[in-house]
VOPAGU-2260 file (C-alpha; in pm, 1 decimal, decimal comma):
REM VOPAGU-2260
SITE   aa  ch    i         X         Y         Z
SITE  UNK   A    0       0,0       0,0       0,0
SITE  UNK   A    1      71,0     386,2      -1,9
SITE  UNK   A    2     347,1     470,0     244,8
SITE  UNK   A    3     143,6     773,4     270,1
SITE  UNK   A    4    -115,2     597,4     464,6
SITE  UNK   A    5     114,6     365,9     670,5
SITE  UNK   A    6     304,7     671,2     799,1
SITE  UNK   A    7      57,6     875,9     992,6
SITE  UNK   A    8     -92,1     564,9    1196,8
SITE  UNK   A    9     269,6     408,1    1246,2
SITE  UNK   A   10     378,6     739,6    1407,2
SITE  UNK   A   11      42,3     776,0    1616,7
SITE  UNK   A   12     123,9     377,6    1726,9
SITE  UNK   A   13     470,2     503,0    1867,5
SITE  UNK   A   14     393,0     781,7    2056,1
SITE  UNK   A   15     202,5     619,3    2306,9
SITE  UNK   A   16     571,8     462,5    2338,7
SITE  UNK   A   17     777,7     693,5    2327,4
SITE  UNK   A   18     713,6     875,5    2699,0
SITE  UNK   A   19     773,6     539,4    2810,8
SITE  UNK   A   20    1113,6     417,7    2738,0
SITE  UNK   A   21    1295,5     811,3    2618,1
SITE  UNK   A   22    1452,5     768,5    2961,8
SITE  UNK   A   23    1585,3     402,4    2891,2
SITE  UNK   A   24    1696,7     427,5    2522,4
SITE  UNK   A   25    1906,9     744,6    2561,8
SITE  UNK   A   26    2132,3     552,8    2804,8
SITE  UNK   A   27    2210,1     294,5    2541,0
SITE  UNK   A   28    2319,5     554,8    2271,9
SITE  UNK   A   29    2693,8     587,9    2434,5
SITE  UNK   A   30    2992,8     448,1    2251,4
SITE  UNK   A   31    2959,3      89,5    2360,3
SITE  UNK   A   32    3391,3     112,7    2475,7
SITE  UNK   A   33    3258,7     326,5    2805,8
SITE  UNK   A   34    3057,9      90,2    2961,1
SITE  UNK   A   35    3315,1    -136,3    3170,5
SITE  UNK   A   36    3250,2    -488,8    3301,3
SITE  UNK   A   37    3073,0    -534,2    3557,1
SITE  UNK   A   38    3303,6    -699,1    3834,7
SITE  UNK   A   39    3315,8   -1072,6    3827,0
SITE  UNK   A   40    3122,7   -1071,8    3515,2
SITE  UNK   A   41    3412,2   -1167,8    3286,0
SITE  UNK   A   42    3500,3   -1092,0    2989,5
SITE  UNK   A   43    3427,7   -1287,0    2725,4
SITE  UNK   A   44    3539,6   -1085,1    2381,5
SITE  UNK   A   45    3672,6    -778,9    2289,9
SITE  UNK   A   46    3574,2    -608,4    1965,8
SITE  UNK   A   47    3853,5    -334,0    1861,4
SITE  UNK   A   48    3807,2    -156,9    2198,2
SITE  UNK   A   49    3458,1    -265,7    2306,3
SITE  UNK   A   50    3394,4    -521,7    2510,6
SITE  UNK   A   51    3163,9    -796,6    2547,8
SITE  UNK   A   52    3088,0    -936,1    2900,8
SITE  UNK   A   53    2904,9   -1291,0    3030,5
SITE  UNK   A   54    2678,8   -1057,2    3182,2
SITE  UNK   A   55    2607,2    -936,3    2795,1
SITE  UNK   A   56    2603,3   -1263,3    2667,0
SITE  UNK   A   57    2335,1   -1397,7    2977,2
SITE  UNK   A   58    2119,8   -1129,6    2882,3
SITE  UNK   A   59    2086,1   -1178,0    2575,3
SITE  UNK   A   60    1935,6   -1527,3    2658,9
SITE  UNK   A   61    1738,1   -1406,0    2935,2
SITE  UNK   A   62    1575,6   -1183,2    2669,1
SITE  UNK   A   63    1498,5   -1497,2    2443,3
SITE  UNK   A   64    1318,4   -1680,0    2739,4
SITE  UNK   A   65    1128,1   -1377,1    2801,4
SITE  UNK   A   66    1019,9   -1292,8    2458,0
SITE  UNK   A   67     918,7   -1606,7    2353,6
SITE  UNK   A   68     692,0   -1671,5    2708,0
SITE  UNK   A   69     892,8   -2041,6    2715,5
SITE  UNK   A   70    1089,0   -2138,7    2987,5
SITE  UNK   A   71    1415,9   -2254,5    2863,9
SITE  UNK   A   72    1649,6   -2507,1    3066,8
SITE  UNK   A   73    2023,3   -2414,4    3116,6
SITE  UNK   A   74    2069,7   -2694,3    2871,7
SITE  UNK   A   75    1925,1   -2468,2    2614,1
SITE  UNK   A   76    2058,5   -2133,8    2752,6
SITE  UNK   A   77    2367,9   -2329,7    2688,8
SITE  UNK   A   78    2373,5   -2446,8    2347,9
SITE  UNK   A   79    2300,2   -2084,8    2274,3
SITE  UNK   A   80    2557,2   -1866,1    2422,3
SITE  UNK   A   81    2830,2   -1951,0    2130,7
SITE  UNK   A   82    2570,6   -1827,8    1858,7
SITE  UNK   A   83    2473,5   -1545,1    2097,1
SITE  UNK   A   84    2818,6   -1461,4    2129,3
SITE  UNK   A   85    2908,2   -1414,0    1744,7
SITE  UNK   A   86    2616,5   -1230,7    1755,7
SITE  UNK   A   87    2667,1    -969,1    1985,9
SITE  UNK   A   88    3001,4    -920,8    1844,8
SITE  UNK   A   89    2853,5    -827,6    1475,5
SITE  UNK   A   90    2652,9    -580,3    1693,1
SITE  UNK   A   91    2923,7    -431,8    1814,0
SITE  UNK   A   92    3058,9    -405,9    1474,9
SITE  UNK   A   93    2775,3    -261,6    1365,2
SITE  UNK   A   94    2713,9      13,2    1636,2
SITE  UNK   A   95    3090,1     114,1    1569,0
SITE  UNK   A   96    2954,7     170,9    1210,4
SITE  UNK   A   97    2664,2     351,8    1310,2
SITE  UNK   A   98    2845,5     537,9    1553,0
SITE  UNK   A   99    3140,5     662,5    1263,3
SITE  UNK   A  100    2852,3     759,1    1042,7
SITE  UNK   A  101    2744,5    1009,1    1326,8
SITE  UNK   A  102    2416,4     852,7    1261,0
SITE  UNK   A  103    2140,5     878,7    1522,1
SITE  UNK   A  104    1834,8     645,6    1614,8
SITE  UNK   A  105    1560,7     799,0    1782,2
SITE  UNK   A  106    1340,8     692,5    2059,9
SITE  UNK   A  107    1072,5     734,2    1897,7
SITE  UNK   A  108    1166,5     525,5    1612,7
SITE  UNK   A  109    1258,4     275,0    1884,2
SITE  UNK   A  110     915,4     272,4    2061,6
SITE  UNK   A  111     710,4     283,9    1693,6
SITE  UNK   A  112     951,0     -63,5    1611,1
SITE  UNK   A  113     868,2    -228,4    2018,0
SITE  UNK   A  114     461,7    -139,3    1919,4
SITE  UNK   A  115     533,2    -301,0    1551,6
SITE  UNK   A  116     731,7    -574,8    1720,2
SITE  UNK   A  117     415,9    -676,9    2000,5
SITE  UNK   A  118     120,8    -581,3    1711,3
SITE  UNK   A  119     320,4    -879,5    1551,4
SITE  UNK   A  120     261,2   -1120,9    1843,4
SITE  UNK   A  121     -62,4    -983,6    1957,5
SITE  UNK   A  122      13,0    -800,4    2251,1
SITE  UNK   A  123    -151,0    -509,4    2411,5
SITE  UNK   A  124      77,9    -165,4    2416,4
SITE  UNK   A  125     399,6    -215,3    2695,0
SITE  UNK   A  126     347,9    -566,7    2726,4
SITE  UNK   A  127     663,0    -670,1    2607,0
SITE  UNK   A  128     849,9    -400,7    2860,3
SITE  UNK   A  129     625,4    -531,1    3121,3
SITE  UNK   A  130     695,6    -913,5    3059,3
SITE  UNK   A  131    1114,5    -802,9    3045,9
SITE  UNK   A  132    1034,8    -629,9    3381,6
SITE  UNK   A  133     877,8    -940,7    3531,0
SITE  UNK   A  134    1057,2   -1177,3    3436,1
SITE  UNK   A  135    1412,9   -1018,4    3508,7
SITE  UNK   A  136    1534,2    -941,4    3161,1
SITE  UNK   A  137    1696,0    -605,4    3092,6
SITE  UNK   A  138    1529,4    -344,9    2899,3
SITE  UNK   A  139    1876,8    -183,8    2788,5
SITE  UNK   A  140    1960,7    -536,8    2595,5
SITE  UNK   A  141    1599,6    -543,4    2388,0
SITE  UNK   A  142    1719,3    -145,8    2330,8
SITE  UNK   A  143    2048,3    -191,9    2245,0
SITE  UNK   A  144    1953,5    -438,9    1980,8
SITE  UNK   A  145    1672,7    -270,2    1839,6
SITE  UNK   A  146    1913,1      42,5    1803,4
SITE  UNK   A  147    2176,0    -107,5    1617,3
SITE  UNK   A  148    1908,7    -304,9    1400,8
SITE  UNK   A  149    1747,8      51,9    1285,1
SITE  UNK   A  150    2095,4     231,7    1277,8
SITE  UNK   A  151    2264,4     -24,2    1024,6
SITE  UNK   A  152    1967,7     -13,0     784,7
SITE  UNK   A  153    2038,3     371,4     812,0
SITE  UNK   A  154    2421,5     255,8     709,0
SITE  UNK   A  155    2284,5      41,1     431,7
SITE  UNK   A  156    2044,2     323,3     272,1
SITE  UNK   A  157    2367,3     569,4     278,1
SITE  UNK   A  158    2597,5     301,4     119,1
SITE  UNK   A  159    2379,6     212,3    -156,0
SITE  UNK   A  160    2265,0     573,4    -213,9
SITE  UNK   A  161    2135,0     603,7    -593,9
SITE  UNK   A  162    2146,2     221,4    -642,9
SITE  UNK   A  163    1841,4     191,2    -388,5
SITE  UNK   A  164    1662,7     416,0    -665,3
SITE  UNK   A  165    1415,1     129,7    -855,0
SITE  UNK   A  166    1299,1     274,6   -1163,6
SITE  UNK   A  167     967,7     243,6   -1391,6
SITE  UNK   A  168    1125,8      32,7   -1611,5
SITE  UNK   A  169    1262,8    -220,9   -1341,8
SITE  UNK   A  170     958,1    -250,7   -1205,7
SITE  UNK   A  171     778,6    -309,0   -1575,6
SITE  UNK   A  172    1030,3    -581,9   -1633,6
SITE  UNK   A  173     933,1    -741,7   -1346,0
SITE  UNK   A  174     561,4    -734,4   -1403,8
SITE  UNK   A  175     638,9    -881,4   -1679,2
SITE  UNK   A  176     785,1   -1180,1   -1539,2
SITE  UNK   A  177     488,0   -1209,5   -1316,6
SITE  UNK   A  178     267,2   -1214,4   -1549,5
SITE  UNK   A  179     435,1   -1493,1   -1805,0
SITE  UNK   A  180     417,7   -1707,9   -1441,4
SITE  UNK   A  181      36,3   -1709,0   -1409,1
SITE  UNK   A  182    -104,8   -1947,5   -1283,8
SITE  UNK   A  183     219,8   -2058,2   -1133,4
SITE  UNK   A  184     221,4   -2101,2    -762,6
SITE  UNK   A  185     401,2   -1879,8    -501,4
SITE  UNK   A  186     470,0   -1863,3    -101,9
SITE  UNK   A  187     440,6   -1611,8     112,2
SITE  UNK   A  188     735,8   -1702,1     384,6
SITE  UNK   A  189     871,2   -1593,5     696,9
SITE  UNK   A  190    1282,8   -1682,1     750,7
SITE  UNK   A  191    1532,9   -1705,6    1036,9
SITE  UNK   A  192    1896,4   -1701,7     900,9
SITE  UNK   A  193    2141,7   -1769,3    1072,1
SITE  UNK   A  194    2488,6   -1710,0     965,5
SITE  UNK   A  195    2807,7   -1912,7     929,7
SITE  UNK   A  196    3092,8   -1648,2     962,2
SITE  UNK   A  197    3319,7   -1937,2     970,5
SITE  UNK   A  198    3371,8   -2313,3     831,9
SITE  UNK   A  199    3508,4   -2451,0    1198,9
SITE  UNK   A  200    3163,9   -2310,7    1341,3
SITE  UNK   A  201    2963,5   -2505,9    1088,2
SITE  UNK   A  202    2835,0   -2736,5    1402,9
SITE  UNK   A  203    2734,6   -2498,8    1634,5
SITE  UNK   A  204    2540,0   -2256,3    1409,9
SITE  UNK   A  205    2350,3   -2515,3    1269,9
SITE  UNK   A  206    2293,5   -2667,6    1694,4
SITE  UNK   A  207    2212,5   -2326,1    1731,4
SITE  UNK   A  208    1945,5   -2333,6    1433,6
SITE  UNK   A  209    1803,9   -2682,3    1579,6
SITE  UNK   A  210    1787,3   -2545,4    1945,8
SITE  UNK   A  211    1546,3   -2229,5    1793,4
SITE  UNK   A  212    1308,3   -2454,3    1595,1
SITE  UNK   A  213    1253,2   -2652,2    1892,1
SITE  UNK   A  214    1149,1   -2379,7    2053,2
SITE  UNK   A  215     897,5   -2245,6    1800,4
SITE  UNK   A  216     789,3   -2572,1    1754,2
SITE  UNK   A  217     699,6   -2583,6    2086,4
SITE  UNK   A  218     509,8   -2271,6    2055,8
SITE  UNK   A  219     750,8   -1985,3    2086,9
SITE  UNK   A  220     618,7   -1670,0    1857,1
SITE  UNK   A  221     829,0   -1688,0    1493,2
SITE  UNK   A  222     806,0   -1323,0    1455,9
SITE  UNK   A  223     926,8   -1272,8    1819,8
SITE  UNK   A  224    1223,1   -1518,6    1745,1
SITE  UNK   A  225    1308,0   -1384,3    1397,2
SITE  UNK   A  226    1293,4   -1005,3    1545,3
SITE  UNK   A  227    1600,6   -1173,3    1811,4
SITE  UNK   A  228    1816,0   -1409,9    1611,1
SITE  UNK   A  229    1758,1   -1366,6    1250,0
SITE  UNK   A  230    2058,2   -1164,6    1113,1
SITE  UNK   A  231    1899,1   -1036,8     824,7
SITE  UNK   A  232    1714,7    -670,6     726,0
SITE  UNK   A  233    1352,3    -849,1     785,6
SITE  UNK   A  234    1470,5    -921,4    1124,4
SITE  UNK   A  235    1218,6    -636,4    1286,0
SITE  UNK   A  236     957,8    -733,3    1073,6
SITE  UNK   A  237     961,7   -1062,6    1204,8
SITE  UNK   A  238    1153,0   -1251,4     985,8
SITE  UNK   A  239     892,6   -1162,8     696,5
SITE  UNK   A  240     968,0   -1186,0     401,1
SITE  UNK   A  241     660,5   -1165,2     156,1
SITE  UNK   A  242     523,5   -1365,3    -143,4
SITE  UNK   A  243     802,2   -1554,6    -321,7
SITE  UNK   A  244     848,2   -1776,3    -626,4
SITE  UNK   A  245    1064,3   -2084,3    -569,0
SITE  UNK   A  246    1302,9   -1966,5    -833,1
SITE  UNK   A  247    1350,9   -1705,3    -594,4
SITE  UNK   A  248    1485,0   -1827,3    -339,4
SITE  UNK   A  249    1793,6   -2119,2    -257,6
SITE  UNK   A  250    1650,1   -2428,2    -507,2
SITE  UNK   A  251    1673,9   -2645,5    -147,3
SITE  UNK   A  252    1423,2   -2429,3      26,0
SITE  UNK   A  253    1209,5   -2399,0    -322,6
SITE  UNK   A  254    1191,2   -2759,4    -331,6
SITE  UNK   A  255    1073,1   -2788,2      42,3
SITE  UNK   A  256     843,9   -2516,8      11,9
SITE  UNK   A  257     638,8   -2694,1    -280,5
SITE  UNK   A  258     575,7   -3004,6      11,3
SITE  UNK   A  259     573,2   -2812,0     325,9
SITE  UNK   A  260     182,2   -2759,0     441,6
SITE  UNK   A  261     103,7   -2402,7     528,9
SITE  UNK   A  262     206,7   -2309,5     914,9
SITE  UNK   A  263     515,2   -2540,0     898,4
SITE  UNK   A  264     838,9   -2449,7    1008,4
SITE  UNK   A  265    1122,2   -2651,1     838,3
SITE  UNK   A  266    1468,9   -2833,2     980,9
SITE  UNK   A  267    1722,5   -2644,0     953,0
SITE  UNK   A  268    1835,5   -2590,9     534,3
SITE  UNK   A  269    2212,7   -2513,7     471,8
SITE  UNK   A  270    2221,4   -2195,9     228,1
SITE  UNK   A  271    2447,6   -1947,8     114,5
SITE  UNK   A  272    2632,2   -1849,1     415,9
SITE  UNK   A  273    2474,7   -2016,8     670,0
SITE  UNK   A  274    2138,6   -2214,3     792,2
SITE  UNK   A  275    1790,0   -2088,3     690,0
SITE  UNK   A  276    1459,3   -2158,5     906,4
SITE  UNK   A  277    1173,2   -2116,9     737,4
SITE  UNK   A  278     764,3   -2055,6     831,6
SITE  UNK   A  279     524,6   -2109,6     513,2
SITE  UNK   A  280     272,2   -1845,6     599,5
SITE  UNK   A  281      44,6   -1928,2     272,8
SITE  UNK   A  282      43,9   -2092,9    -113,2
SITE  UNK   A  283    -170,2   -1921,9    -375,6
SITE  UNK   A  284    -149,9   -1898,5    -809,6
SITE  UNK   A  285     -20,0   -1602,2    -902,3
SITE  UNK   A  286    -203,5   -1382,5   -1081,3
SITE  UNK   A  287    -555,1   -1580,8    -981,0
SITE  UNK   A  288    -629,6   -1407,0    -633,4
SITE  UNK   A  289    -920,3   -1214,1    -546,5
SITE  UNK   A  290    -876,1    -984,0    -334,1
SITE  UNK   A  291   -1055,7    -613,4    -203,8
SITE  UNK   A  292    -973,5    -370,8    -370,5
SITE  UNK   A  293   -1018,7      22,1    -202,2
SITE  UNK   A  294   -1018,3     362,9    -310,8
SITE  UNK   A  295    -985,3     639,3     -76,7
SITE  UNK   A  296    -949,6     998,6      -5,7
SITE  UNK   A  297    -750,5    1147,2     244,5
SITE  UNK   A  298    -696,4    1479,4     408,7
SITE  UNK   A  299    -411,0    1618,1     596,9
SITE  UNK   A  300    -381,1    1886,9     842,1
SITE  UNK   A  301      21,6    1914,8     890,9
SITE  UNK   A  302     196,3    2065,1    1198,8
SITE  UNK   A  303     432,9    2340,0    1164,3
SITE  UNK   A  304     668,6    2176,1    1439,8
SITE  UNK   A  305     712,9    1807,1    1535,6
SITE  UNK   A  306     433,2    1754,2    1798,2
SITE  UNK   A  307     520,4    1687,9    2174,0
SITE  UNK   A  308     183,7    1465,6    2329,5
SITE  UNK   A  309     291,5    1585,5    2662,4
SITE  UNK   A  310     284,1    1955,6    2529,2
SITE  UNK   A  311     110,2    2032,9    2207,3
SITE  UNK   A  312     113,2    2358,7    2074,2
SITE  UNK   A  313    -176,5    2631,7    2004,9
SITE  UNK   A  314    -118,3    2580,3    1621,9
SITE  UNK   A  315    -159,1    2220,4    1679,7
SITE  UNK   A  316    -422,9    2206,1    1930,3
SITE  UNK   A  317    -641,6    2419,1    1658,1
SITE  UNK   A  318    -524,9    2143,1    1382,7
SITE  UNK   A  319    -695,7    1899,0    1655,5
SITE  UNK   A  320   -1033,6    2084,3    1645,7
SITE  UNK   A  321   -1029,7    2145,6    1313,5
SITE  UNK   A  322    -965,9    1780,4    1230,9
SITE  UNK   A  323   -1243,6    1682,0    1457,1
SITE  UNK   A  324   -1484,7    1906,3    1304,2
SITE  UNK   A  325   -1399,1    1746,9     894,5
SITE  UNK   A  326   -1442,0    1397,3    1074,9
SITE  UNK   A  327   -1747,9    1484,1    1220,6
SITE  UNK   A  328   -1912,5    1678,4     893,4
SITE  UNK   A  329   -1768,3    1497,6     630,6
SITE  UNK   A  330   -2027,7    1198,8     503,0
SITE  UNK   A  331   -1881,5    1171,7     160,5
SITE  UNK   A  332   -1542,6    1111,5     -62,5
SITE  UNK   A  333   -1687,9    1408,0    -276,8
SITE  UNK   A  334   -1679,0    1646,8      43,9
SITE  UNK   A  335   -1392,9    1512,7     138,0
SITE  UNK   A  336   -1195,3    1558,7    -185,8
SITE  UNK   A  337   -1320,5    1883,7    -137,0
SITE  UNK   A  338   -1219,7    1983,0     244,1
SITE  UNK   A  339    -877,3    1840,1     149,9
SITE  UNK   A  340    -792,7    2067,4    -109,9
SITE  UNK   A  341    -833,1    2343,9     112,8
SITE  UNK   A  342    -634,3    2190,6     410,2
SITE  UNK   A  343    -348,4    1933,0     182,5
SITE  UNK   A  344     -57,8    2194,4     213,1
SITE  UNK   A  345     225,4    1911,7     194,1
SITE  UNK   A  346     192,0    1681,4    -117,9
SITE  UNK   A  347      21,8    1422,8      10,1
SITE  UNK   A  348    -220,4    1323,4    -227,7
SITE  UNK   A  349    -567,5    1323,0    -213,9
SITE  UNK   A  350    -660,7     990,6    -359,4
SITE  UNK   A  351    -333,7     749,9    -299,0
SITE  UNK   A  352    -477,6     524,9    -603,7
SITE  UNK   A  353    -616,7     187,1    -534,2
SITE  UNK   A  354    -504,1     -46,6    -317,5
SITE  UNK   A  355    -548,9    -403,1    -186,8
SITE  UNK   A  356    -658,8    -429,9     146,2
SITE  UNK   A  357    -430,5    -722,9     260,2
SITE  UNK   A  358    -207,5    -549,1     209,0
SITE  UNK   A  359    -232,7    -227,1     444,4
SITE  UNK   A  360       3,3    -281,5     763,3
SITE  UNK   A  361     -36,2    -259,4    1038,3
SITE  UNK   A  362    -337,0    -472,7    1095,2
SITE  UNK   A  363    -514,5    -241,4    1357,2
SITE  UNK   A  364    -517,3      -3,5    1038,5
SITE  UNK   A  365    -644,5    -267,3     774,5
SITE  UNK   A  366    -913,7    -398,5    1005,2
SITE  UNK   A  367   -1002,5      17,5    1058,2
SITE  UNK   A  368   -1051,4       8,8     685,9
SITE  UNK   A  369   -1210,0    -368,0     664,4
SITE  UNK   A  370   -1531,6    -235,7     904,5
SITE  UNK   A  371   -1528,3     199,8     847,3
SITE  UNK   A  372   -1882,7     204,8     648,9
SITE  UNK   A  373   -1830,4     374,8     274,5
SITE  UNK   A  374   -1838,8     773,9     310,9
SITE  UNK   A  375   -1752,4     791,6     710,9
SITE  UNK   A  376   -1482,3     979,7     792,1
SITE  UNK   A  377   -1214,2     817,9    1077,6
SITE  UNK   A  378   -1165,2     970,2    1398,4
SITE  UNK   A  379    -821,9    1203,2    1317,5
SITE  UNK   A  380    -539,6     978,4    1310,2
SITE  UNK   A  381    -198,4    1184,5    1509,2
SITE  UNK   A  382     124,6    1201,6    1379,5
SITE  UNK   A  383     415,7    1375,9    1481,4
SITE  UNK   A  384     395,0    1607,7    1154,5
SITE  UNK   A  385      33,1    1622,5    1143,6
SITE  UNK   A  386    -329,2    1444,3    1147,7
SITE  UNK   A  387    -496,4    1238,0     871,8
SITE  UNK   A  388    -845,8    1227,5     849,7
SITE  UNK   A  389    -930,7     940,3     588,8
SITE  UNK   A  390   -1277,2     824,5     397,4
SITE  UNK   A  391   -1320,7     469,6     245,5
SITE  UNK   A  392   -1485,8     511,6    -138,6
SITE  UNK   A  393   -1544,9     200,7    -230,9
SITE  UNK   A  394   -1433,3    -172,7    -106,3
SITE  UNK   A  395   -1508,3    -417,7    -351,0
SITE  UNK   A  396   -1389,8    -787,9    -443,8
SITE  UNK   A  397   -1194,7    -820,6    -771,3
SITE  UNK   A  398    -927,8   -1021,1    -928,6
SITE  UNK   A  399    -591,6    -869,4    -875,2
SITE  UNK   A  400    -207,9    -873,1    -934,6
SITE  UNK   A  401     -44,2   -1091,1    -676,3
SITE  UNK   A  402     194,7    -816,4    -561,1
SITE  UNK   A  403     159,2    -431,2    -623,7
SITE  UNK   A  404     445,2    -233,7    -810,1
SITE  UNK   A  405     536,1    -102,6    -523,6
SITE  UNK   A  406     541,9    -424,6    -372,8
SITE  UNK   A  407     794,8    -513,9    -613,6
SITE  UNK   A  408     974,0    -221,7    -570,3
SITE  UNK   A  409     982,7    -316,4    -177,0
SITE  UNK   A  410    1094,5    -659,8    -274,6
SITE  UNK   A  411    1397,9    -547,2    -515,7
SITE  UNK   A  412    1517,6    -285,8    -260,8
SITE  UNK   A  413    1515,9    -578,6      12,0
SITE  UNK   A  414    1717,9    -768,0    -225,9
SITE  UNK   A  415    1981,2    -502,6    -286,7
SITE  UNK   A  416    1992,1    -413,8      70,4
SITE  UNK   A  417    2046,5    -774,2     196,6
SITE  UNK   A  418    2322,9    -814,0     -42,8
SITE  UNK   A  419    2530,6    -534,3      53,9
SITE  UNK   A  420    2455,6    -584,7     408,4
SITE  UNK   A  421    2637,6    -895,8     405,4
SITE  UNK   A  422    2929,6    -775,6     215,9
SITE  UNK   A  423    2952,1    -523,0     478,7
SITE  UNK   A  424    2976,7    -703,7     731,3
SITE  UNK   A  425    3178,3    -960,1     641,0
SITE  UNK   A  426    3457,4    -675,5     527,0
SITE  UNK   A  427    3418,1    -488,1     865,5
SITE  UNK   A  428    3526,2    -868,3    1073,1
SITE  UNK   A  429    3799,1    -897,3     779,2
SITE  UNK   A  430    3927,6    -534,7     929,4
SITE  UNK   A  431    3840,4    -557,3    1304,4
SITE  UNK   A  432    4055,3    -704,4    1601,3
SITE  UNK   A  433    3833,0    -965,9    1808,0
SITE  UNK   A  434    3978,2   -1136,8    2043,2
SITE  UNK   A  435    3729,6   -1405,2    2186,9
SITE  UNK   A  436    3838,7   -1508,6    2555,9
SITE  UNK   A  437    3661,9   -1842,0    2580,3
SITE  UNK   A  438    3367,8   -2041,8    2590,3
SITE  UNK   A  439    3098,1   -1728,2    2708,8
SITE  UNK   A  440    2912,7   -2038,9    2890,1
């Protein structure tokens, strides 16, 4: 769908956040060298001049047990520290990155990804804070990770720069493609990857892969588990990766993904640089769906200055009243057309163009536009830079394309992004000093 529907609910979703951890995420944005060991806590790597402590490493896997709601024996907690380990230090090499870039993650784009990550798994606002809380876990780790997971995809989008730029004519070419396959079938497929950074450490990543599917298999949450282990850009999406063809992917997951049924979550399937779980979230024939289509109109009532919920300004507090007043007069997409030419002072467009309804994110937003009856205005929808007052035209069943263009377009950014990512990565532990001290169990 439009990002320009997306971005005003997203932003609404993560201010209810933000108040709540500002306090805890600005601790975690120091260089990661200044915070010292804890005494007796031992230390278990060293990554150029940051260090990595058992304490790290411990909570790390407290984190897992919490996230996932299982309770995980010390036999498990075990067999996890080594991959936990090699993890933390690619963190480390990341935030070093992020940190040389000068490059800055917000809170607030940390609490709108915690509210993504819990929509995900189904949880109420700050229940994923409160279950860390309970259970012992520390918030800085969840943080921590979350910050370096936002800040490197920052990294990526300045590395690629113009490549990231999909044009027309990509996108046509692609279409194309699709629509020679009709008929064909595709998956839509959530992955875990877990890497292999070297040959010798073959065994324990893929222990390390068996140990996680046991656990989902047992009922943990995959999104909850890809958004802590997978080391890929989907990661905070939950491992999601979308609708695929098998010539897309590695031919040895294609092939299982043509017998898995729907829900399963393979073994563990050696790829291209390490060991891949994977979900299968749904099979259809491309090109053959129906679908429900919408057409809407929107209007938007920016702010002048980012908005503060704690203390919003005149300016905005009339925005507020005036939004209320469109939402509550408003009983058509003509007026509405209307009212938004007189407010729309930023771009946005008026009528984003159809779009398919499965495919608005996040679901609290799709099921908003599932039930609103045709003509109603919402209730104004907050944002940081403004408030969106929206009106459902018409909802309708139809045969559609399988993925949108700029579906695609996501999809062939992903790819490029993934790619370099790696090669990043891989170039940084070429260039870095780590010095592992041990076993961190």
């Amino acid at each position: 769908m439009s990002s320009v529907l997306v971005r005003p609910v997203r932003r609404a979703a993560a201010l209810a956040l933000t108040l709540l951890i500002a306090g805890l995420g600005t601790a975690s944005a120091a260089p990661a060298d200044t915070r010292a060991a804890l005494p007796g806590a031992g230390i278990v790597a060293v990554v150029n001049r940051d260090i990595i402590s058992k304490d790290d490493v411990d909570s790390r896997a407290r984190l897992f047990a919490m996230s996932t709601g299982l309770p995980l024996s010390e036999d498990v907690v075990t067999r996890l520290r080594p991959q936990i380990l090699r993890q933390l230090v690619d963190e480390r090499l990341r935030i070093q990155e992020i940190q040389a870039r000068k490059i800055v993650v917000s809170d607030k784009d940390i609490a709108s990804t915690i509210r993504d990550i819990e929509t995900r798994n189904h949880m109420p606002a700050g229940m994923l804070r409160q279950k860390l809380v309970a259970g012992g876990a520390s918030q800085r780790t969840l943080i921590d990770q979350i910050r370096s997971q936002l800040g490197w995809a920052q990294v990526l989008r300045e590395a690629l720069g113009t490549k990231l730029n999909i044009t027309e004519s990509d996108i046509d070419e692609q279409v194309r493609l699709r629509a020679q396959a009709t008929g064909q079938e595709e998956f839509r497929i959530g992955e875990i990857f877990i890497p292999i950074h070297d040959p010798a450490n073959t065994a324990d990543s893929q222990r390390f892969a068996e140990t996680v599917i046991h656990e989902l298999r047992a009922g943990a949450p995959f999104p909850m588990v890809a958004a802590q282990f997978s080391q890929t850009q989907t990661a905070l999406e939950g491992g999601e990766v979308g609708w695929v063809q098998a010539s897309q992917v590695d031919p040895e997951v294609g092939r299982l993904l043509a017998t898995m049924p729907v829900g399963a979550v393979s073994n563990p399937v050696k790829v291209a640089g390490g060991f891949s779980i994977v979900m299968l979230q749904g099979k259809r024939a491309m090109g053959q769906n129906m679908a429900t289509a919408l057409r809407l109109r929107q209007a938007f009532l920016a702010f002048t200055t980012p908005l503060n919920p704690a203390n919003p300004t005149d300016e905005q507090k009339r925005q507020l009243d005036k939004a209320r007043t469109i939402s509550a007069t408003v009983h058509s997409c003509d007026e509405m057309e209307a009212v938004a030419k007189t407010v729309n002072t930023t771009g946005r467009p008026i009528d984003p163009g159809e779009l398919r309804l499965e495919g608005v994110a996040p679901p609290p937003f799709r099921e908003l536009l599932s039930k609103l009856p045709i003509g109603k205005a919402t209730q104004p929808l907050v944002a940081s830079d403004g408030i969106a007052i929206l009106t459902v035209c018409s909802r309708e069943q139809k045969v559609m394309t399988s993925l949108s263009r700029q579906d695609i377009q996501r999809q062939m950014i992903n790819e490029r992004v993934e790619l370099l990512s790696r090669q990043l990565l891989r170039d940084m532990r070429r260039q870095a000093h780590i010095d592992i001290r041990g076993q961190s169990s």
